[in-house]
Structure formats: structure tokens, C-alpha cells
C-alpha positions as CSV (number, residue, x, y, z in Angstrom):
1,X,-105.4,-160.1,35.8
2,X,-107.5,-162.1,34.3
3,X,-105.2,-163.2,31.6
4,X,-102.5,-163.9,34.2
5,X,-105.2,-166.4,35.6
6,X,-106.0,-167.9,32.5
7,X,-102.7,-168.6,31.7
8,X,-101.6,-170.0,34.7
9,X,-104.8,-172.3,34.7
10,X,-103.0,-173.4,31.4
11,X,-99.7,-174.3,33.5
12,X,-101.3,-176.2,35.7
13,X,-103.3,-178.3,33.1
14,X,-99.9,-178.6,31.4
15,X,-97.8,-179.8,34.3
16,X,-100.7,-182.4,35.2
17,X,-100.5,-183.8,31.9
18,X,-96.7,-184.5,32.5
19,X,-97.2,-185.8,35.3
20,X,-99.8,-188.4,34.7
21,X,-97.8,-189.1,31.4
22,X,-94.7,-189.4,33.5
23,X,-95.0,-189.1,37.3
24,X,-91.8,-188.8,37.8
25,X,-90.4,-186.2,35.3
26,X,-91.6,-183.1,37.8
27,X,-89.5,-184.6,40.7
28,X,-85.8,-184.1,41.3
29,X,-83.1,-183.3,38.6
30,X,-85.8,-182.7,35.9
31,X,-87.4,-180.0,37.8
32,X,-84.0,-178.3,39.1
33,X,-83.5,-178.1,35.1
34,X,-86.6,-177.1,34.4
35,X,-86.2,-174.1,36.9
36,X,-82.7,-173.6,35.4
37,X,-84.7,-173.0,31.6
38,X,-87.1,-171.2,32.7
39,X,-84.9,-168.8,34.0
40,X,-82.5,-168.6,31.1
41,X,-85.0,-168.2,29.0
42,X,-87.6,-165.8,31.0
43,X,-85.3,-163.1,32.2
44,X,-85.0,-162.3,28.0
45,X,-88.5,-162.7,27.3
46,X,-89.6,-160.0,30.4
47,X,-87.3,-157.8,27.6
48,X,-88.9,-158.6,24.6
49,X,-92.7,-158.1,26.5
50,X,-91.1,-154.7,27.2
51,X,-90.8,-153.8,23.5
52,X,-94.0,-155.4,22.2
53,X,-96.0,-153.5,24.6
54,X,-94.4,-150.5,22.9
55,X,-95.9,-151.9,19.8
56,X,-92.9,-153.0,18.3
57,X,-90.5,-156.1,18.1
58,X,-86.8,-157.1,18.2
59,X,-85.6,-160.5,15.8
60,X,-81.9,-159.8,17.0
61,X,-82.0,-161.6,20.2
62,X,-80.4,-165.0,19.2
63,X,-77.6,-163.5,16.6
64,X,-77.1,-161.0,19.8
65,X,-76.8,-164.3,21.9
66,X,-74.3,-165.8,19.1
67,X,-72.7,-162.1,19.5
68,X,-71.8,-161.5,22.7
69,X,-71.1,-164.9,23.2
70,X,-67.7,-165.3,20.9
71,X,-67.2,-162.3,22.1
72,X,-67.4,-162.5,25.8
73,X,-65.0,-166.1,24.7
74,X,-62.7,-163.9,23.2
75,X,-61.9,-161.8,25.9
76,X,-61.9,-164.3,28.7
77,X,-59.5,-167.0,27.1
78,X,-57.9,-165.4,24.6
79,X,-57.4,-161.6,25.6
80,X,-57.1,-162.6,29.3
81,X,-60.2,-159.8,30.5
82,X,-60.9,-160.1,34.4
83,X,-64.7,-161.9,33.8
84,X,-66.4,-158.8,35.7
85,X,-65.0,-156.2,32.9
86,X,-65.9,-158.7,30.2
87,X,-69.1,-158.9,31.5
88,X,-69.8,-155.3,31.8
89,X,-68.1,-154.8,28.0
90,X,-70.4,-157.5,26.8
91,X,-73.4,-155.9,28.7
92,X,-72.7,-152.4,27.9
93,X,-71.8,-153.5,24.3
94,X,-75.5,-155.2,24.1
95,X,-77.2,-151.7,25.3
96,X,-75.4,-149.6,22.7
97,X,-76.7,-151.9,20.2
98,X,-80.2,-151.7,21.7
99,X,-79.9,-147.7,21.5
100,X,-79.3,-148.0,18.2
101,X,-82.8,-150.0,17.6
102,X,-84.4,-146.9,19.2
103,X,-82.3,-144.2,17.7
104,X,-83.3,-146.0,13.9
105,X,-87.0,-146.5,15.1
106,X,-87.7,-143.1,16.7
107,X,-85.4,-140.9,15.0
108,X,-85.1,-142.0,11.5
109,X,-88.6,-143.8,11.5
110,X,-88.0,-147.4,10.5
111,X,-90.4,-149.9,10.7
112,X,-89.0,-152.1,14.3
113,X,-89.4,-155.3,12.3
114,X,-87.1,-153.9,9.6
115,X,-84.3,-152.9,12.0
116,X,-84.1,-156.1,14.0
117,X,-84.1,-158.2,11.2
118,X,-81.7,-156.3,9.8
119,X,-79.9,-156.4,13.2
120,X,-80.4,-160.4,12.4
121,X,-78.9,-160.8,9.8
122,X,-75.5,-158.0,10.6
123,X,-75.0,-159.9,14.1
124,X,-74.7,-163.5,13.1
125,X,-72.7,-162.3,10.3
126,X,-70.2,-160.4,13.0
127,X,-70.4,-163.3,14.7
128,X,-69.2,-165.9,12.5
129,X,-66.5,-163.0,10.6
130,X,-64.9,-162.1,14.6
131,X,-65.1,-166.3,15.4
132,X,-63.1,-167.2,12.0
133,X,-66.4,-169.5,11.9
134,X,-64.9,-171.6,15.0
135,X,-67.0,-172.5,17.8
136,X,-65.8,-170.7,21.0
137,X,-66.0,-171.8,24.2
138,X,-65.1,-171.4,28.6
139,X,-63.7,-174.7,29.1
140,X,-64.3,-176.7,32.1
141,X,-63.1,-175.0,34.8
142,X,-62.5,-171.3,36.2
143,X,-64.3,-168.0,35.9
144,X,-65.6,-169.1,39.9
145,X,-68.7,-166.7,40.6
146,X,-70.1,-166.2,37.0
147,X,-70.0,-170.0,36.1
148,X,-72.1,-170.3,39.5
149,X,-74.4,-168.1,38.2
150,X,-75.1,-170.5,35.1
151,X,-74.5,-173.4,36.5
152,X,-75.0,-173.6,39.8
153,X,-78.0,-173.6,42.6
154,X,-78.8,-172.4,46.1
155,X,-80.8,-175.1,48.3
156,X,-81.4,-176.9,45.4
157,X,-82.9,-173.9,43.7
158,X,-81.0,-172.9,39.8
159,X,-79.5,-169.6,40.4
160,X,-80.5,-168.6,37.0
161,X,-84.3,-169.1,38.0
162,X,-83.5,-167.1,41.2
163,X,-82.0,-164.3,38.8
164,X,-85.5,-164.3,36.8
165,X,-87.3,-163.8,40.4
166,X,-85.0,-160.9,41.2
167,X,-85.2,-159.7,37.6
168,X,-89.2,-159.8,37.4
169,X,-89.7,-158.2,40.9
170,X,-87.5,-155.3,39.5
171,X,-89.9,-155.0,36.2
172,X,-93.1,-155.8,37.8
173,X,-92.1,-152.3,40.1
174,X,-90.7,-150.7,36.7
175,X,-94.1,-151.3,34.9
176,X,-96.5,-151.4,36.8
177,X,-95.7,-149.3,39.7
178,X,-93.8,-146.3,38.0
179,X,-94.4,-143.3,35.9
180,X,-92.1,-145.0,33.6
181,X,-94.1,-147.9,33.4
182,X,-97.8,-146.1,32.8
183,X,-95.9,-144.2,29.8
184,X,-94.5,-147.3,28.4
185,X,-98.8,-148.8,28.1
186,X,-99.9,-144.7,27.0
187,X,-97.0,-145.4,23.6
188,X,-98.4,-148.8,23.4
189,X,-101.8,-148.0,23.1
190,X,-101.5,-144.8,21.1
191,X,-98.3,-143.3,20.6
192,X,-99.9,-139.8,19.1
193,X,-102.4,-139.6,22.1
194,X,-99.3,-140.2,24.4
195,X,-97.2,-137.5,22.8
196,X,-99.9,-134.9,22.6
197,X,-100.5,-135.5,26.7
198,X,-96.9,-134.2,27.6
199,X,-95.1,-137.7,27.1
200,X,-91.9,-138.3,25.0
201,X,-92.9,-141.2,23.2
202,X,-89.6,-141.2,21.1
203,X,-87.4,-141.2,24.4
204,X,-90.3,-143.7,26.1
205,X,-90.0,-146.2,23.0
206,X,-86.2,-146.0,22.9
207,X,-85.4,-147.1,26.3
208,X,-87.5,-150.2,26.0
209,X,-85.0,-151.3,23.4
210,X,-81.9,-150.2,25.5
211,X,-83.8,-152.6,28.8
212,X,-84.8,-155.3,26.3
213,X,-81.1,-155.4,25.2
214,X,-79.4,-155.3,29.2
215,X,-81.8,-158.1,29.5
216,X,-80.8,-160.1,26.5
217,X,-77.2,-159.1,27.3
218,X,-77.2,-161.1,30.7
219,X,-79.4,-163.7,29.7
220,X,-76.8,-164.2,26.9
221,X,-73.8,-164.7,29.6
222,X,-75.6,-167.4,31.4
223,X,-76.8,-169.0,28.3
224,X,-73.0,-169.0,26.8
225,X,-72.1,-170.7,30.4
226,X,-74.6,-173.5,30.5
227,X,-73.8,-174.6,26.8
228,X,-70.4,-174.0,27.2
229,X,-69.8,-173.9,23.6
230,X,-71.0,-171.2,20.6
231,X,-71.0,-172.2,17.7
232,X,-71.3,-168.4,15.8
233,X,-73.8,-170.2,13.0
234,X,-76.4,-171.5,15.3
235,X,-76.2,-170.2,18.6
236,X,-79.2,-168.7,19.7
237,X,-81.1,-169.2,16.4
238,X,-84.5,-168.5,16.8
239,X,-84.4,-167.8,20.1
240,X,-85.9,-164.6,20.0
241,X,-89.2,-166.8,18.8
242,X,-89.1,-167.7,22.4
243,X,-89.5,-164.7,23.5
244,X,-91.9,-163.3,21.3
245,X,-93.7,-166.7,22.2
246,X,-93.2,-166.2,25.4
247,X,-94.7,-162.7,25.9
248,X,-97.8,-163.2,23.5
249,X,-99.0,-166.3,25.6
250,X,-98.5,-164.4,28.9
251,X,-100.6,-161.8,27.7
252,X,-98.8,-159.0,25.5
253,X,-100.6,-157.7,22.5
254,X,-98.6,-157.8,19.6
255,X,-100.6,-154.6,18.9
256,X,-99.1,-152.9,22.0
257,X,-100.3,-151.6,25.1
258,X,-101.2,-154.6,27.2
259,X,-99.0,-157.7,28.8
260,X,-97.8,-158.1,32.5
261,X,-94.3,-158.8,33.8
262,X,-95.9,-162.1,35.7
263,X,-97.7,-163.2,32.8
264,X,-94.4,-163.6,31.0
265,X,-92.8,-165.3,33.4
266,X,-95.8,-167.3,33.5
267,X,-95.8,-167.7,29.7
268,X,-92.5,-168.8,29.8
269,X,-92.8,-171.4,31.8
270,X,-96.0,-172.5,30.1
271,X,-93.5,-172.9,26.7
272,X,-90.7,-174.9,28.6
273,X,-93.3,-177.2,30.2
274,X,-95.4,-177.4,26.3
275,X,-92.0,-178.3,25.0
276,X,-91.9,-180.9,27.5
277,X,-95.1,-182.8,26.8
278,X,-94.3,-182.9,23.1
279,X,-91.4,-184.6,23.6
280,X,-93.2,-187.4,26.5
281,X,-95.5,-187.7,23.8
282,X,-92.9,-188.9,21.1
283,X,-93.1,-186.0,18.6
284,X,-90.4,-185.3,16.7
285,X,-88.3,-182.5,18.5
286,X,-88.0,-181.4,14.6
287,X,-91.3,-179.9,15.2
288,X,-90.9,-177.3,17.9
289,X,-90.5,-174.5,16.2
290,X,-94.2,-175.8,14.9
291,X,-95.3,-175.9,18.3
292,X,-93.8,-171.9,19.2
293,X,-95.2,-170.8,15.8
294,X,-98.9,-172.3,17.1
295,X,-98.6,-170.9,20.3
296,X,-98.1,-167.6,18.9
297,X,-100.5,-168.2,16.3
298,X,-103.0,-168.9,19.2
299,X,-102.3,-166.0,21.4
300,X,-102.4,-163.3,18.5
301,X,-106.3,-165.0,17.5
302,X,-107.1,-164.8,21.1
303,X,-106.5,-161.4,21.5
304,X,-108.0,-160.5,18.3
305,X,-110.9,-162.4,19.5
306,X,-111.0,-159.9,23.0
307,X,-110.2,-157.0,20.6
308,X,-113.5,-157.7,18.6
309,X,-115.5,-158.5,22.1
310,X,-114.2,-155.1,23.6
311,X,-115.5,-153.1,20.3
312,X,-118.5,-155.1,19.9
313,X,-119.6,-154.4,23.9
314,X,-122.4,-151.7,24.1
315,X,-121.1,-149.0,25.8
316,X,-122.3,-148.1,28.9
317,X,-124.9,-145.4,29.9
């Protein structure tokens, strides 16, 4: 908890620095869209916490996003799919890819970063091969209830940030209130441990990648919706840095076995509003990525630095 408290102490400082650089940038539309990023962008980060607390990592997210979003193009104005079995192709489509992930990691024994960066760089290429290299897109009208869910609000409120809320609550009961969840931290910490206690750390470690992709796979639709356009060669690039960022500055050890579903969501907000402040302050939006690659730079030395403190503590009599 007390990383989830540090962290939101962070947001706080954050948002009072945007709001004494610009009072009123935190009132109105700009918050609405803040809301609306946060959610985009938290409910695939709560996936990618999933798989780092397993100790590993996924680098396909945005060429997944690029992905499934030509495809989910494809069959809504050109094939002429009813949106909900689009959806649930694209969906399902996204959790086969994420089984695969687990069935290469657990079964065959590659190394996660090789396999998603492998998954990188076969994605955008399907991508851009399926697209002809043309940027797809929805138009400006139709598809009703799952533009809403993009685009639209309730009381003011981004229905994409009210997703997130659903999505976290769901998680926050998945991890930290299941069986399931207290296996997924046992792998993380130490997958031989958790095997030799009973647990089936290959089946454990493969499902995070199959949640992790669901997650990317509906974060993807709304994403697709509110740009409205995907262009298969930069659609989604580095977006799962966001995520990664995301996760390690609400709390998740790159080394496995720690993070929080709140802290994530926390995180996430913490990047949007980061993002924000760099670009009141007249940096060049050029230097971003500079600012994610910090932030993760940050976290990882922080938690080396409560690694060292934990091994250094004398132990107690």
C-alpha cells in the first residue's frame, strides 16, 4: 500500500503543478479528455501489470493495436460483419494470439522478450501486408453503441474511463482476492518455489498472456474508434511503452511478483497528466518517448533501491 500512496502523492503534486501553470486546463473539456485517455490507455496497462508480475513482458501491444484495428475496418466496411461479431472475432482473434505468447514461453521455453518482439515485428508486418499499406478507417457515422463506447460519455463522465473502473474492479477481485491471483505473485516471485508447492506455473504464466491480450484486444476497439483512422505503419507504435510505463510507476517489479491493479491505474494516470505538464511547459512533444523511457528508468532504480533495503534489513529475532 504504501507504493499506491506514494504514487498517488506523485498525482497530486503533478496535477497542482498543471494547475498553477494553467488553472484552467483541469476544468471542463480538458478533463473529460483526460478521463477519456486515461481510460484508453489504463484498461491495456492493468494487462501488461498482469504479465510483468509474472516476471515477463509483452512488446506486441501497439502492432496488436495496428492489427486488430485494419482488421476490425475490414470487416465492418468492407465485409459488411454485424459490429458485435467483429468485435468478438477481433477479441477472440487477440486471445489466440496471446495463447500463443504462453504456449512459446511455457512450453517451448522462450525468453518473453524474445517472443513479443518477435510478435512486434510479425504484427505490423500483417498489418501493413492485409491493409495493402492504406490507412483504414469507420467513417463518420454508424456502428451506434460501440462508437459510444469510444466516443461518448455518461453525465459528463468518458465511457472509456467508466470501462477502466469496471475493468479494474474486476482485476483488483481477480488478483488480489482469488486463488488465481495469489498464484499469479507465487510465479512472480519464484516460479520453481511455486511449482514445487502444488501450483502449475506453466498454466498460471500462460493465462496472464491470454488476459493481457482480451485486455489489449478491447482497448484496441476503442482506441481504433476515437482516432478513427489506422494507419497499419504507425498505429499504436510504442504504445506498449505505455504500458510497461504505466505498470512500473504504479508499482510492478519488472522482476515479478509485486504491482497492484490500483497502482496501475494510478500510474496511468500519473503518465497522462506527466505528459501534460511537458507540454504546458513548452517541451518539444518530440521528447516524450524521453520522458516514458525516464519514468521507467526511475521506477526500475526505485525498486532496485527497496530490493537492496529489504536484503540489507537485519532480520528479525
Amino acid at each position: 500500500m504504501k507504493k499506491e500512496l506514494g504514487i498517488f502523492v506523485l498525482l497530486v503534486l503533478v496535477c497542482a503543478a498543471i494547475g498553477i501553470k494553467d488553472p484552467g486546463y483541469l476544468a471542463g473539456a480538458n478533463l473529460q479528455n483526460q478521463l477519456r485517455l486515461i481510460g484508453l490507455y489504463g484498461i491495456f496497462s492493468i494487462g501488461m501489470g498482469l504479465v510483468i508480475i509474472t516476471g515477463g513482458i509483452d512488446l506486441s501491444v501497439g502492432s496488436l493495436f495496428a492489427l486488430q484495428g485494419v482488421l476490425l475496418s475490414m470487416m465492418l466496411r468492407d465485409w459488411h460483419w454485424a459490429w458485435p461479431a467483429a468485435v468478438l472475432a477481433v477479441i477472440v482473434g487477440t486471445m489466440v494470439l496471446g495463447a500463443g505468447h504462453g504456449f512459446l514461453i511455457t512450453r517451448v521455453r522462450l525468453q518473453p522478450f524474445i517472443v513479443t518482439l518477435c510478435g512486434l515485428l510479425i504484427y505490423r508486418g500483417a498489418a501493413r501486408f492485409v491493409a495493402n499499406d492504406e490507412a483504414k478507417g469507420f467513417g463518420t457515422g454508424g456502428y451506434g453503441m460501440l462508437r459510444d463506447l469510444a466516443t461518448g460519455s455518461v453525465l459528463g463522465v468518458p465511457m472509456p474511463f467508466l470501462l477502466l473502473v469496471g475493468v479494474a474492479v474486476v482485476m483488483w477481485v481477480v488478483l488480489h482476492r482469488s486463488v488465481y491471483g495469489r498464484y499469479l505473485f507465487a510465479v512472480g516471485r519464484n516460479e520453481d518455489a511455486a511449482r514445487y508447492s502444488g501450483i502449475n506455473s506453466r498454466r498460471i504464466i500462460a493465462s496472464a498472456y491470454v488476459v493481457s491480450a482480451a485486455l489489449t484486444g478491447v482497448s484496441g476497439i476503442l482506441i481504433a474508434f476515437y482516432t478513427n483512422s489506422i494507419s497499419p505503419s504507425g498505429h499504436g507504435s510504442f504504445f506498449e511503452l505505455y504500458g510497461i510505463a504505466a505498470a512500473v510507476l504504479g508499482g510492478c517489479s519488472l522482476r515479478g511478483g509485486e504491482g497492484s491493479v490500483l497502482g496501475i491505474v494510478i500510474g496511468t494516470a500519473v503518465l497522462q497528466m506527466i505528459q501534460n505538464l511537458v507540454n504546458l511547459l513548452g517541451i518539444e512533444s518530440s521528447l516524450n518517448f524521453a520522458v516514458m523511457g525516464a519514468v521507467i528508468l526511475m521506477g526500475v532504480l526505485v525498486d532496485q533501491v527497496l530490493v537492496q533495503r529489504r536484503k540489507n534489513r537485519p532480520a528479525k529475532t
